[in-house]
VOTI-391427 format. One record per residue (C-alpha): residue in three letters; chain; x, y negated, z negated. Coordinates in steps of 0.1 Angstrom, whole numbers, padded with zeros to 4 digits. Example, Ala and Ser with C-alpha at 12.3 -4.5 7.8 and 13.67 -1.06 7.14 Angstrom:
{residuo->ALA	cadena->A	px->0123	py->0045	pz->-0078}
{residuo->SER	cadena->A	px->0137	py->0011	pz->-0071}
//
This chain:
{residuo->UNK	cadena->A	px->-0205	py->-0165	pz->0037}
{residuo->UNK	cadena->A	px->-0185	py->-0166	pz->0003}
{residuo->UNK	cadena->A	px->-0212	py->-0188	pz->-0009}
{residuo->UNK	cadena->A	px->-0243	py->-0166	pz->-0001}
{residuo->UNK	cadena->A	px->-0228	py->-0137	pz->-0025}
{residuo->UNK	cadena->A	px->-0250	py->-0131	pz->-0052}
{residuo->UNK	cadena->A	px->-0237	py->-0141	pz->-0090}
{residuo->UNK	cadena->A	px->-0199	py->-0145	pz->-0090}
{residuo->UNK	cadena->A	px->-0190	py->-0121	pz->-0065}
{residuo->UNK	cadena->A	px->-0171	py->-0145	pz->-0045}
{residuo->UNK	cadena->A	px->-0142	py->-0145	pz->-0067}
{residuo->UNK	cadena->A	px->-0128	py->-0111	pz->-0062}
{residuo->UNK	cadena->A	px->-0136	py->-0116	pz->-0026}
{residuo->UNK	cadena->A	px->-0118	py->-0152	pz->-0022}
{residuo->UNK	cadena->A	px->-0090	py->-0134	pz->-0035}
{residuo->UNK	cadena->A	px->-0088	py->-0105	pz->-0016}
{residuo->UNK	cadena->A	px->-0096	py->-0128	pz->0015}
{residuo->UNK	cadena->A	px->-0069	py->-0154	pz->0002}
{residuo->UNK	cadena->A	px->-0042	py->-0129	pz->-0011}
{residuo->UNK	cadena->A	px->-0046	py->-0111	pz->0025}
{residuo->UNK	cadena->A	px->-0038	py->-0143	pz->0044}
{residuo->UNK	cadena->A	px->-0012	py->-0150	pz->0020}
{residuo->UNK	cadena->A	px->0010	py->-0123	pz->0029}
{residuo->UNK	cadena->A	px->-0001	py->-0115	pz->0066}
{residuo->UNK	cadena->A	px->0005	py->-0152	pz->0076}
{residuo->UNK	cadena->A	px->0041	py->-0159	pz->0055}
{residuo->UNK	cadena->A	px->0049	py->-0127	pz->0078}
{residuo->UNK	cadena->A	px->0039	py->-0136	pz->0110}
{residuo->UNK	cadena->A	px->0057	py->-0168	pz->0105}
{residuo->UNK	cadena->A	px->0089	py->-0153	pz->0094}
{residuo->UNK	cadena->A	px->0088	py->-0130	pz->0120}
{residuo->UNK	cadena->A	px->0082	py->-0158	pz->0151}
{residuo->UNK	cadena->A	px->0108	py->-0182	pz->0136}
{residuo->UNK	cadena->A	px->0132	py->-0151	pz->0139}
{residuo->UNK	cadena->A	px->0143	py->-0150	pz->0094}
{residuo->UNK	cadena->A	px->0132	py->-0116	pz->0091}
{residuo->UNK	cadena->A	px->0133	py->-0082	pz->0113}
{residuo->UNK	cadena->A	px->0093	py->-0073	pz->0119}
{residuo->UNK	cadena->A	px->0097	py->-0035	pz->0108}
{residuo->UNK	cadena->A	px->0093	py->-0037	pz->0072}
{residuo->UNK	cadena->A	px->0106	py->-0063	pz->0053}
{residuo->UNK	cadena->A	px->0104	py->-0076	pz->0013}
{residuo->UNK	cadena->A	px->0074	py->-0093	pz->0008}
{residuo->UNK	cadena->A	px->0090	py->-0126	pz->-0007}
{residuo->UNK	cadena->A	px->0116	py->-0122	pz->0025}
{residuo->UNK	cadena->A	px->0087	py->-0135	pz->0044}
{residuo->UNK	cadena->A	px->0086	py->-0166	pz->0020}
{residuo->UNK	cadena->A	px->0126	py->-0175	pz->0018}
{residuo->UNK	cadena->A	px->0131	py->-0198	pz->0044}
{residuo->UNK	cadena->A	px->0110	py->-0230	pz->0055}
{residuo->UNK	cadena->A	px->0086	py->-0233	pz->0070}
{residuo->UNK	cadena->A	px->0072	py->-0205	pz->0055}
{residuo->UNK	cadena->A	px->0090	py->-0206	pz->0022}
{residuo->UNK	cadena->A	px->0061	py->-0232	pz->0019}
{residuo->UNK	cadena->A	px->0031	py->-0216	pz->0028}
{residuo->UNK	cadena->A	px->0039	py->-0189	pz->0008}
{residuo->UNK	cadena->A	px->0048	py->-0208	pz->-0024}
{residuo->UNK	cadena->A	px->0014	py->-0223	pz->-0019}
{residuo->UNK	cadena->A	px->-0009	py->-0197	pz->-0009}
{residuo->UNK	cadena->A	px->0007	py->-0173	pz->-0038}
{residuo->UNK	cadena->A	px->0003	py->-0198	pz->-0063}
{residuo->UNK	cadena->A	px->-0035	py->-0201	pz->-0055}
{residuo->UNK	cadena->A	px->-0040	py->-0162	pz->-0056}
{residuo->UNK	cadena->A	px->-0024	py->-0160	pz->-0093}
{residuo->UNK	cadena->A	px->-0050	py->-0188	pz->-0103}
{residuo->UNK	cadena->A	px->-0077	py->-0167	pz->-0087}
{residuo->UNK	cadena->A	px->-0068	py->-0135	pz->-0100}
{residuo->UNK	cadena->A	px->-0062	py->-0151	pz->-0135}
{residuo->UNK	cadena->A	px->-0099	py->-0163	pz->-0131}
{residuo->UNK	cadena->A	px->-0111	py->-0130	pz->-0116}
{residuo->UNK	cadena->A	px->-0093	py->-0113	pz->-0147}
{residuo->UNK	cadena->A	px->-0110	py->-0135	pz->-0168}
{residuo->UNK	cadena->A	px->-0150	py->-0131	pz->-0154}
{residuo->UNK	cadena->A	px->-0142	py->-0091	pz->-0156}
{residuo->UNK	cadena->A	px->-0131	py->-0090	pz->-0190}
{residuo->UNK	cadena->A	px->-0165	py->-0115	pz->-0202}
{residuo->UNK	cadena->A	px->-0185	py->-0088	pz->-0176}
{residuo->UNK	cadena->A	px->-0176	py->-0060	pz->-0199}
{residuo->UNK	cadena->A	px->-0176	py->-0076	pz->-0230}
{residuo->UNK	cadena->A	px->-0215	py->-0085	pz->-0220}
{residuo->UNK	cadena->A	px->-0217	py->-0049	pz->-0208}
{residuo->UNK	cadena->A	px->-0202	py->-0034	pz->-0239}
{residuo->UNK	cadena->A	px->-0226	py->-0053	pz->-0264}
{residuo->UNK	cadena->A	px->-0256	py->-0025	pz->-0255}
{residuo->UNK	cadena->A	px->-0234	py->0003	pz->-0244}
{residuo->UNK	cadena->A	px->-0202	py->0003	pz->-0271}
{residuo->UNK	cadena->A	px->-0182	py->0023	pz->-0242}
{residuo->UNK	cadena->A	px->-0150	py->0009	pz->-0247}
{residuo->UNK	cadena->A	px->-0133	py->-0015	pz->-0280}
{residuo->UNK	cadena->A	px->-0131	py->-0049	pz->-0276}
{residuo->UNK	cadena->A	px->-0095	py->-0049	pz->-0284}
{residuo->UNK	cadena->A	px->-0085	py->-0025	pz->-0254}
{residuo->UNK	cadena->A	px->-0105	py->-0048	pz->-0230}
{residuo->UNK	cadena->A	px->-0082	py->-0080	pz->-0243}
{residuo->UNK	cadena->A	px->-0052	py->-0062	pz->-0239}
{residuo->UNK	cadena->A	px->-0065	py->-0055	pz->-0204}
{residuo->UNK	cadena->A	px->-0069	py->-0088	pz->-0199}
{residuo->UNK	cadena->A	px->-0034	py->-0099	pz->-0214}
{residuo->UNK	cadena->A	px->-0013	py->-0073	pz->-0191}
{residuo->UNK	cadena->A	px->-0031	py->-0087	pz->-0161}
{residuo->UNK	cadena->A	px->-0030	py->-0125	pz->-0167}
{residuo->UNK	cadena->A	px->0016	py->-0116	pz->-0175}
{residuo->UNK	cadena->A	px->0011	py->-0101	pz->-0143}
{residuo->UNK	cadena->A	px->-0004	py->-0136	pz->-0129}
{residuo->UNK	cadena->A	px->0025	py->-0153	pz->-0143}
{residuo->UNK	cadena->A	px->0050	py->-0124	pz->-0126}
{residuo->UNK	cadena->A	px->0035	py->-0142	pz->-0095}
{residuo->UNK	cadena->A	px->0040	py->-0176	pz->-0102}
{residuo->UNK	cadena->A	px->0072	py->-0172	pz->-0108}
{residuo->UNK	cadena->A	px->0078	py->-0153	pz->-0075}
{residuo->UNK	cadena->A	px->0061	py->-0181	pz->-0058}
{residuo->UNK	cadena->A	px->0081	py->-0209	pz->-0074}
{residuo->UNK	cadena->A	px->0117	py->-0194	pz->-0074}
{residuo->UNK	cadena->A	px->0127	py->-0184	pz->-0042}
{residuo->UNK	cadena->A	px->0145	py->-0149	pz->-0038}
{residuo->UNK	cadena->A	px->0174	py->-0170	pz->-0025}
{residuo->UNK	cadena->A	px->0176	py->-0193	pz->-0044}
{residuo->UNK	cadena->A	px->0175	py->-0181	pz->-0080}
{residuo->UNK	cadena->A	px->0177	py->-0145	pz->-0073}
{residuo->UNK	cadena->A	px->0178	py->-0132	pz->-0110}
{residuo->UNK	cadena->A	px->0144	py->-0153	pz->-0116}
{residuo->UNK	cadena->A	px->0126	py->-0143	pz->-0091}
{residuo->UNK	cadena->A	px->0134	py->-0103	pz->-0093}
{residuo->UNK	cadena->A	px->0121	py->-0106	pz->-0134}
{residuo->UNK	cadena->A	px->0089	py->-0123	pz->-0115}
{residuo->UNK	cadena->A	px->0084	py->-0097	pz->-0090}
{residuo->UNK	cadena->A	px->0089	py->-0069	pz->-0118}
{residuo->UNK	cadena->A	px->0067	py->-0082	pz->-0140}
{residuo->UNK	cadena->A	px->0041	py->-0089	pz->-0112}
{residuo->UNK	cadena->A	px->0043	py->-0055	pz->-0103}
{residuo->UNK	cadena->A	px->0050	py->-0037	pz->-0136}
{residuo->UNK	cadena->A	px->0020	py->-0057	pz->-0153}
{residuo->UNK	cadena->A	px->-0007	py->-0052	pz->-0122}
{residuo->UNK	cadena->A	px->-0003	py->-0014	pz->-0125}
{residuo->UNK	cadena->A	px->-0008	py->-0012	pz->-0159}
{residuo->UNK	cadena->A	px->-0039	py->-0033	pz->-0154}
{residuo->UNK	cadena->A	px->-0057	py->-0014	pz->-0127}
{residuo->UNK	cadena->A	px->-0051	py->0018	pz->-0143}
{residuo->UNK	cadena->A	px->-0063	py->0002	pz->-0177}
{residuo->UNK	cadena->A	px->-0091	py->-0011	pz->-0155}
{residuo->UNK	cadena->A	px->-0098	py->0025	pz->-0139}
{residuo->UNK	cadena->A	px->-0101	py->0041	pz->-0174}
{residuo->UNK	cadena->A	px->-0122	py->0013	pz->-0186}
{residuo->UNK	cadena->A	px->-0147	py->0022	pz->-0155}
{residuo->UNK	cadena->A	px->-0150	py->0056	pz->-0163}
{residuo->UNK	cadena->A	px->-0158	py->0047	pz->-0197}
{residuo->UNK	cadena->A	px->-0188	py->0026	pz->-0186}
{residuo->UNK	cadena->A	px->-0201	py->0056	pz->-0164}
{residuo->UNK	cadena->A	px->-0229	py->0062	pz->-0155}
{residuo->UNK	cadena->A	px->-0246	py->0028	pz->-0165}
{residuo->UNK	cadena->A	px->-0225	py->0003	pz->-0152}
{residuo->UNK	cadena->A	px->-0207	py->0022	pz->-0126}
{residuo->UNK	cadena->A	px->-0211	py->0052	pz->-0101}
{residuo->UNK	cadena->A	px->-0183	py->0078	pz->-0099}
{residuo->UNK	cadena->A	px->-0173	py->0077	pz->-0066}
{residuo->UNK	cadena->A	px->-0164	py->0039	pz->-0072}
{residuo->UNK	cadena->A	px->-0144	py->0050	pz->-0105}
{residuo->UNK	cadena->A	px->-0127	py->0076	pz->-0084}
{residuo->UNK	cadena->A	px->-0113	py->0051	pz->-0058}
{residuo->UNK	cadena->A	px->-0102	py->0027	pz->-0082}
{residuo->UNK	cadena->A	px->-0087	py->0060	pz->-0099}
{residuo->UNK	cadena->A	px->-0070	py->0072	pz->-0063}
{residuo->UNK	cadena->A	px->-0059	py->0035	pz->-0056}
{residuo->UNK	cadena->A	px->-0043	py->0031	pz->-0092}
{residuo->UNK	cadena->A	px->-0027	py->0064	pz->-0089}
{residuo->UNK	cadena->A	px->-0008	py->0059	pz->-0051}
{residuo->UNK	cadena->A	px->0003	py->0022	pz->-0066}
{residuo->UNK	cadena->A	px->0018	py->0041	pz->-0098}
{residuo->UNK	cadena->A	px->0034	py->0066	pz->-0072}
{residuo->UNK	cadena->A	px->0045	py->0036	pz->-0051}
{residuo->UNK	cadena->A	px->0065	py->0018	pz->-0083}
{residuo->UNK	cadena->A	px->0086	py->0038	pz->-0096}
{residuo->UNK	cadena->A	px->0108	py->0042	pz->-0059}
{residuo->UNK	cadena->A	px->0099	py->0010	pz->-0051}
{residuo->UNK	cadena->A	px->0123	py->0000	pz->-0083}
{residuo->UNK	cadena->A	px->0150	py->0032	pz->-0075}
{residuo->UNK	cadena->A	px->0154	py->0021	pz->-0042}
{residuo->UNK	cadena->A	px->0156	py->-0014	pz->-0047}
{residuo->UNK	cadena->A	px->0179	py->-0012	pz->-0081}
{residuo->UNK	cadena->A	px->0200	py->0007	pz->-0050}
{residuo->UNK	cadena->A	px->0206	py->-0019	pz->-0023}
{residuo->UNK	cadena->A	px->0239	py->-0038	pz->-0035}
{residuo->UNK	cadena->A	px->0232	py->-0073	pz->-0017}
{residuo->UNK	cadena->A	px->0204	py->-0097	pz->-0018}
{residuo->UNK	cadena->A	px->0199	py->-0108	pz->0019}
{residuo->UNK	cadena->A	px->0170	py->-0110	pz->0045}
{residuo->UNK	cadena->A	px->0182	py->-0105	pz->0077}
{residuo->UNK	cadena->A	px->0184	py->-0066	pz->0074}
{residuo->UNK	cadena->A	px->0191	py->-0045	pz->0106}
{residuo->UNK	cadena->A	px->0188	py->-0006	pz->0113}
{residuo->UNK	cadena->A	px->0224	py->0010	pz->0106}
{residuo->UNK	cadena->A	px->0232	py->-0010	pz->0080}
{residuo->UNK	cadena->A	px->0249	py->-0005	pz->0045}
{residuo->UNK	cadena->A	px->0216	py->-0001	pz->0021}
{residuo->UNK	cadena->A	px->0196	py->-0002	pz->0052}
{residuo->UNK	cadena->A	px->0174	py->0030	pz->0042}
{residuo->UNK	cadena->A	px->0171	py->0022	pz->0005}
{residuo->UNK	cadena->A	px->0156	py->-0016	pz->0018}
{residuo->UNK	cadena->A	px->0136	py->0005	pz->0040}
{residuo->UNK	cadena->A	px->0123	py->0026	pz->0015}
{residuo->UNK	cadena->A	px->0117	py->0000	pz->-0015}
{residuo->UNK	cadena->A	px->0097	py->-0024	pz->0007}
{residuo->UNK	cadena->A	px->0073	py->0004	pz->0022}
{residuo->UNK	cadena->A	px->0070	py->0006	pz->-0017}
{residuo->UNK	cadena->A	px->0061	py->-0026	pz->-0019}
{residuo->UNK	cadena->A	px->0039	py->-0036	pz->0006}
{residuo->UNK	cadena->A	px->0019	py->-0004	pz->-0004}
{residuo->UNK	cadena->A	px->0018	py->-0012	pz->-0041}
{residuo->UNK	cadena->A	px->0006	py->-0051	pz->-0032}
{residuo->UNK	cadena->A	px->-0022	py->-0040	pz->-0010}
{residuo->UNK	cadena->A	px->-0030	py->-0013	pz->-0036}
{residuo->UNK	cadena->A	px->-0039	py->-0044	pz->-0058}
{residuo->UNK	cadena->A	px->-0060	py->-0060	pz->-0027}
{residuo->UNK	cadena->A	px->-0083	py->-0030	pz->-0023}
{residuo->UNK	cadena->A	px->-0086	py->-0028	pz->-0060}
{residuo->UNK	cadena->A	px->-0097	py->-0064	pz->-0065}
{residuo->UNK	cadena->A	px->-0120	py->-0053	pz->-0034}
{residuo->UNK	cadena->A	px->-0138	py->-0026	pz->-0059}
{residuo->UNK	cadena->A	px->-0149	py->-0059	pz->-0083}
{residuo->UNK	cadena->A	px->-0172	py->-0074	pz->-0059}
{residuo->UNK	cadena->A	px->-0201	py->-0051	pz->-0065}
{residuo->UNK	cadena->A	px->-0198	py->-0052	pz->-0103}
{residuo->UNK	cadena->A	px->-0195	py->-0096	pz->-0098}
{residuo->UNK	cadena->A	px->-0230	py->-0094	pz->-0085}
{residuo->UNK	cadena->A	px->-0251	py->-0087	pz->-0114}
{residuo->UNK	cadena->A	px->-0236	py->-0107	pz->-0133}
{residuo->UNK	cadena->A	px->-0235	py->-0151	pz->-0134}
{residuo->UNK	cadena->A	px->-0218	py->-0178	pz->-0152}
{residuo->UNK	cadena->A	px->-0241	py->-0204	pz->-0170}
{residuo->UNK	cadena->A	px->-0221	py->-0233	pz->-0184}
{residuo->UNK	cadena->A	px->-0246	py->-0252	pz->-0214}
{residuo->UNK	cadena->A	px->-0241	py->-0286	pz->-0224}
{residuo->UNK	cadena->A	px->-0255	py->-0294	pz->-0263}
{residuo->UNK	cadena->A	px->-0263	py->-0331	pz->-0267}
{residuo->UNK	cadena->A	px->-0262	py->-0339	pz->-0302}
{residuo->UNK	cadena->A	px->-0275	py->-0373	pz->-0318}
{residuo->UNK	cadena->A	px->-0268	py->-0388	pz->-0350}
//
């Protein structure tokens, strides 16, 4: 089905399909092998312990390098776009593009180093996943309404806008919670010490993550008008 998309609009919807999978399947395998409680836990709690720890590593690893090349095709969609219309600088659309690939890295980095394992590592990964993606959907949603009407209808601008603003709202306790719980552990239960703060950060979480997912799911329209020709030059002496 992926195939039979016109243009390129298979990317965004490999990785909204892969990313998905990603984090539904690390969790249902955490939770049937008994590592983490099923109401609610961290995100990279569901990729701690094998044999998830490796499914996860993977599967992550393969979403950064598709949202790196998803980043990529959108900022060369609205450079091509910006050549007749002049709606946004070229400058603001490469820094767009910068924020988002440091938040790819972010999640390389939570896929390679294990919350366990190297703790420190893998909490500067997960900020910087999050920190950076949030920043680049927003940049993103401003950059949409710029390209309005011509390239974009409103009602699309104003879900990216809605879906940018509840994973800006979701951050910032997501952080104040989490800067709150005192021990790094998976195996939370109900009742105890920073129980509610874990609670609270990974509701957070999982709703700033998915936030990103039905962004990504906004590009898929925008990837069909638009194709990727690669040119080979032959030159003889």
């Amino acid at each position: 089905m992926l195939c039979c998309m016109p243009g390129v609009a298979f990317v965004p919807a490999l990785l909204v399909s892969w990313s998905s999978a990603a984090f539904i399947i690390s969790y249902a395998i955490a939770v049937l092998e008994g590592h983490v409680e099923p109401l609610v836990p961290y995100i990279s709690d569901t990729g701690t312990k094998p044999p998830e720890s490796g499914v996860f590593g993977f599967m992550i690893n393969i979403s950064a390098l598709l949202g790196v090349i998803t980043m990529y095709i959108r900022y060369l969609l609205i450079e091509k776009q910006n050549e007749s219309s002049h709606f946004v600088r070229s400058s603001c659309n490469m820094f767009s593009l910068c924020i988002g690939l440091m938040g790819c890295t972010g999640m390389g980095i939570v896929a390679t180093f294990q919350e366990l394992a190297v703790p420190s590592v893998h909490d500067i990964g997960a900020l910087v996943a999050f920190g950076s993606g949030v920043v680049y959907i927003t940049l993103q949603s401003i950059i949409s309404y710029k390209s309005c009407p011509q390239w974009n209808t409103y009602f699309v601008c104003h879900i990216r806008m809605a879906i940018s603003a509840i994973s800006c709202i979701a951050f910032i306790p997501m952080i104040v919670f989490a800067s709150q719980v005192s021990m790094t552990k998976i195996d939370w239960t109900p009742g105890e010490k920073d129980y509610t703060y874990h609670f609270m950060s990974a509701i957070c979480e999982w709703t700033v993550a998915f936030g990103f997912i039905f962004f990504f799911l906004t590009f898929i329209r925008d990837f069909q008008r638009f194709s990727l020709r690669i040119s080979t030059e032959i030159h003889e002496d």
